[in-house]
C-alpha positions in Angstrom: 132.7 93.6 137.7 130.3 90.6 138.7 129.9 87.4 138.2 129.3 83.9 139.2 131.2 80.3 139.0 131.2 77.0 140.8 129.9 73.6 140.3 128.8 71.1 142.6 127.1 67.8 142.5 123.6 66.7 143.9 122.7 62.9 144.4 119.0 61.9 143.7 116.9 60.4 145.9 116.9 56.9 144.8 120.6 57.3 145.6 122.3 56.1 142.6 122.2 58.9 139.8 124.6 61.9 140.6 123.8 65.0 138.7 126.8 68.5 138.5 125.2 71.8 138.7 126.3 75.0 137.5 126.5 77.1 140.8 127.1 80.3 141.1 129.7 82.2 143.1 130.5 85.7 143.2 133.8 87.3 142.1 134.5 91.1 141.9 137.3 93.2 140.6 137.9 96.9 142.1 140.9 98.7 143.0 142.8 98.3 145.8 143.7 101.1 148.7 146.9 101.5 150.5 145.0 100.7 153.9 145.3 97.1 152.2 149.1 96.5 151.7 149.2 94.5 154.4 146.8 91.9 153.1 148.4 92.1 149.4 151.7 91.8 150.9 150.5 88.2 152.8 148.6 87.3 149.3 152.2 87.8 147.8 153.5 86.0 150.3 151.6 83.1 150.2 151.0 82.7 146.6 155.3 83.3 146.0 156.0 80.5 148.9 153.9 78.2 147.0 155.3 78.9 143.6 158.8 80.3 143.8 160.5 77.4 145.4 163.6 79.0 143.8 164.0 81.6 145.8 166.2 82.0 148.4 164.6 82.8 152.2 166.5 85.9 152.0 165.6 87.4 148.9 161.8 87.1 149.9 162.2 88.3 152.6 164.1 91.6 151.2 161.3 91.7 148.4 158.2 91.5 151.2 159.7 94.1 153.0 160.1 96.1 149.6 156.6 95.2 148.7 154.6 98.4 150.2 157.6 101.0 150.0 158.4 100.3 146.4 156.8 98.1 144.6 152.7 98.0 145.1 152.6 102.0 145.2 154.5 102.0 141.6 151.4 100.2 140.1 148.1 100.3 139.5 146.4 97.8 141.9 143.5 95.9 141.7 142.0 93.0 143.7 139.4 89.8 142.9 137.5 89.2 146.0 135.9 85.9 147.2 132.9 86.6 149.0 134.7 87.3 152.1 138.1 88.0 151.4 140.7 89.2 148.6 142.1 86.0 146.5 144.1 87.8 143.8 145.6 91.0 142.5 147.0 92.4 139.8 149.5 95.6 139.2 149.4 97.2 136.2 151.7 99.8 134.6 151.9 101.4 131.2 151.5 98.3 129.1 152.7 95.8 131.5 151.3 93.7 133.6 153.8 94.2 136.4 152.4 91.7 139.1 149.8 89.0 139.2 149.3 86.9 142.1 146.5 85.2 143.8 146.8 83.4 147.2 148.3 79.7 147.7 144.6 78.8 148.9 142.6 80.4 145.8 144.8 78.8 142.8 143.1 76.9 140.4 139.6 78.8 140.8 140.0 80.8 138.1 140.9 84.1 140.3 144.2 84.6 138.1 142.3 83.7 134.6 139.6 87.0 136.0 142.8 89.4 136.9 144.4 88.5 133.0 141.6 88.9 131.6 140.4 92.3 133.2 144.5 93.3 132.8 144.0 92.2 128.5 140.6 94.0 128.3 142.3 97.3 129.0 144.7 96.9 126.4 147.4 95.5 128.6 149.6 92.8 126.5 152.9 92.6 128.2 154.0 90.7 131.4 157.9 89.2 132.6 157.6 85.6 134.3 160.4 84.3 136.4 162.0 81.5 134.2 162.1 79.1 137.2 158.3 79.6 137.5 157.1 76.9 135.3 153.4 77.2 136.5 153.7 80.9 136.2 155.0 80.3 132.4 152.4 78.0 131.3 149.2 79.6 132.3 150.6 82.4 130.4 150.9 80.7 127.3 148.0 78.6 127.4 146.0 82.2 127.5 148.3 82.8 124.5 151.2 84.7 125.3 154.8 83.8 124.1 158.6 84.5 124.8 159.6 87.2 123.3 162.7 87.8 125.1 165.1 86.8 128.3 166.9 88.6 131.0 169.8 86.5 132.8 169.0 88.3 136.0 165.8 90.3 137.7 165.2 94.1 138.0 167.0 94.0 141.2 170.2 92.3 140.0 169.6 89.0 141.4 170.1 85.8 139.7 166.8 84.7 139.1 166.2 84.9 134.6 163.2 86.5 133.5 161.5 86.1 130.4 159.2 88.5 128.8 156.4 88.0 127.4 153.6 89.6 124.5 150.5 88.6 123.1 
């Protein structure tokens, strides 16, 4: 999948009018490789430092280095590219959407909005949100999911609530 976003302004030549453009910037969605891990795994990484501030140092540490032995090859993986680099990715899994996460740098440019969308158009409608992840929890319901249930602790045991979610 293609296609193109972006704005950006132009002043005229008398200096004084400013005009925005629609620009266009290309965005792709494909499936990911194991030869990639490494780059998912720093995505991860810097998309949960700048959102989980609730975890502690040593649980992300124990999740990154469970991230390629258990966690990415239990999914199906895809990746949104920038033009020169991956910004997002998404593992899916029956009909959950078991990870989303687009990296610190790339939040905001509508990289996570591309991943839901491609995750919903497959029929995927399902997704658990750490409840301490607020940002996490309202770009989900502002594309229109809601709570439909909560966990007091995560899959591993830890004390970190999770909420689930459905369209």
């Amino acid at each position: 999948m293609h296609y193109h976003i972006g704005f950006f302004a132009e002043q005229s030549a008398k200096g004084s009018e400013k005009s925005l453009y629609f620009c266009i910037m290309e965005k792709e969605i494909r499936k990911a490789t194991q030869s990639e891990y490494p780059i998912l795994v720093g995505v991860w990484e810097r998309s949960v430092r700048a959102t989980h501030h609730f975890l502690s140092e040593e649980d992300l540490q124990d999740i990154k280095r469970d991230m390629p032995l258990f966690y990415l090859p239990n999914v199906s993986l895809y990746v949104v590219e920038s033009t020169d680099r991956v910004a997002g990715f998404i593992g899916l899994s029956g009909d959950m959407i078991e990870m989303l996460f687009v990296d610190s740098d790339c939040m905001g440019q509508g990289y996570g909005s591309e991943l839901l969308s491609f995750a919903v158009a497959k029929g995927l409608c399902n997704v658990d949100v750490n409840e301490q992840n607020e940002t996490a929890l309202k770009f989900y319901q502002r594309k229109g999911f809601r709570v439909i249930g909560r966990d007091e602790f995560d899959s591993a045991g830890r004390p970190y609530p999770i909420l689930h979610l459905s369209l």
